[in-house]
Residue, then its C-alpha position, 0 to 999 in steps of 0.5 A: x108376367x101374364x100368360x097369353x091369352x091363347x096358347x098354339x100347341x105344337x101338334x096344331x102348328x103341326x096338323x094347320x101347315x100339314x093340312x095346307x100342305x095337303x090341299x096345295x098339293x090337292x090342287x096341284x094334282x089337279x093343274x093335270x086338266x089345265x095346259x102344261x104346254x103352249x106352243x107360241x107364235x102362229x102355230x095353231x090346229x087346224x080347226x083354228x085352236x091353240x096349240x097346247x097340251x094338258x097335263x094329262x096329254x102330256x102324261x097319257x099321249x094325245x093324238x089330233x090332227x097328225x100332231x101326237x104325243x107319246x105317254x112320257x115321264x110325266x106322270x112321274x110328276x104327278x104320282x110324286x104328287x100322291x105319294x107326297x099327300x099320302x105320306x103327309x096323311x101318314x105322319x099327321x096321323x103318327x104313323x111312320x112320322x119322321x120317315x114319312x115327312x121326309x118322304x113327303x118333303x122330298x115328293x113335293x120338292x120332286x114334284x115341282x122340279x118335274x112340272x119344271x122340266x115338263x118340255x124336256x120329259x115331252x116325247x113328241x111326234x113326226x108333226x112337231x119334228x117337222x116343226x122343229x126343222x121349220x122354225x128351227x126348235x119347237x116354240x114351247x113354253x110352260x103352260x099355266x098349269x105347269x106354272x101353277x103346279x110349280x109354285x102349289x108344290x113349292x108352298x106344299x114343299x115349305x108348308x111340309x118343312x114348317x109342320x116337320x119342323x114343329x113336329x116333335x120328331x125335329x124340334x125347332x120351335x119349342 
């Protein structure tokens, strides 16, 4: 039998998917500038523009043009974000190992639920009240950046359960 001609340790399996899970939820933070919520139809302000809100509109509270939004539960998602890359540094780094990758699987997991439920953590103001009475309930989907941030968190979420699982702290993979 001959041996392979290149031979993967565990701890770079470990480090690569950890690495990956580390930059997908990086940019995931960042879909915080990118739109979180659209509204549909011919709702528009009144300089012309789409009615829509960032992530970080929808996290600090916006106010233009009478429409305003309130800082809501959102920020949850992102902090779970940071703590999800924080806690994945640490147990690249061996420190607290398995409890950190439990950590931080759970954070990514949380994450992508939150930019899910974006519209049901929304506090919006007395504008879009009136909104909702004149077309029966708001017209709000997802923005791009909520959906991007769903399925970055995701791959973070498995690229974590991938470098746990070859980890030694849960062998899997021998």
């Amino acid at each position: 039998m001959s041996e392979p001609a290149i031979k993967i340790k565990a701890k770079d399996m470990r480090n690569t998917f950890g690495t990956f899970g580390v930059i997908a939820a990086i940019i995931a933070f960042f879909m915080i500038f990118a739109p979180a919520l659209k509204f549909s139809g011919d709702l528009t302000f009144a300089d012309g523009s789409g009615l829509s809100y960032k992530g970080y509109e929808v996290c600090f509270g916006y106010y233009y043009d009478g429409y305003y939004t309130h800082p809501s539960a959102n920020m949850v998602t992102y902090i779970l974000l940071i703590v999800g890359i924080v806690f994945t540094c640490l147990a690249l780094g061996n420190k607290f190992s398995k409890a950190s990758y439990i950590i931080a699987i759970v954070a990514f997991a949380l994450a992508a639920l939150g930019f899910v439920l974006t519209d049901a953590f929304m506090v919006y103001g007395e504008k879009h009240k009136e909104l909702s009475r004149q077309y029966g309930g708001l017209p709000v989907s997802l923005g791009g950046g909520a959906i991007a941030g769903i399925i970055l968190s995701l791959i973070a979420f498995i690229f974590e359960i991938v470098s746990f699982a070859v980890s030694k702290k849960f062998r899997l993979i021998y």
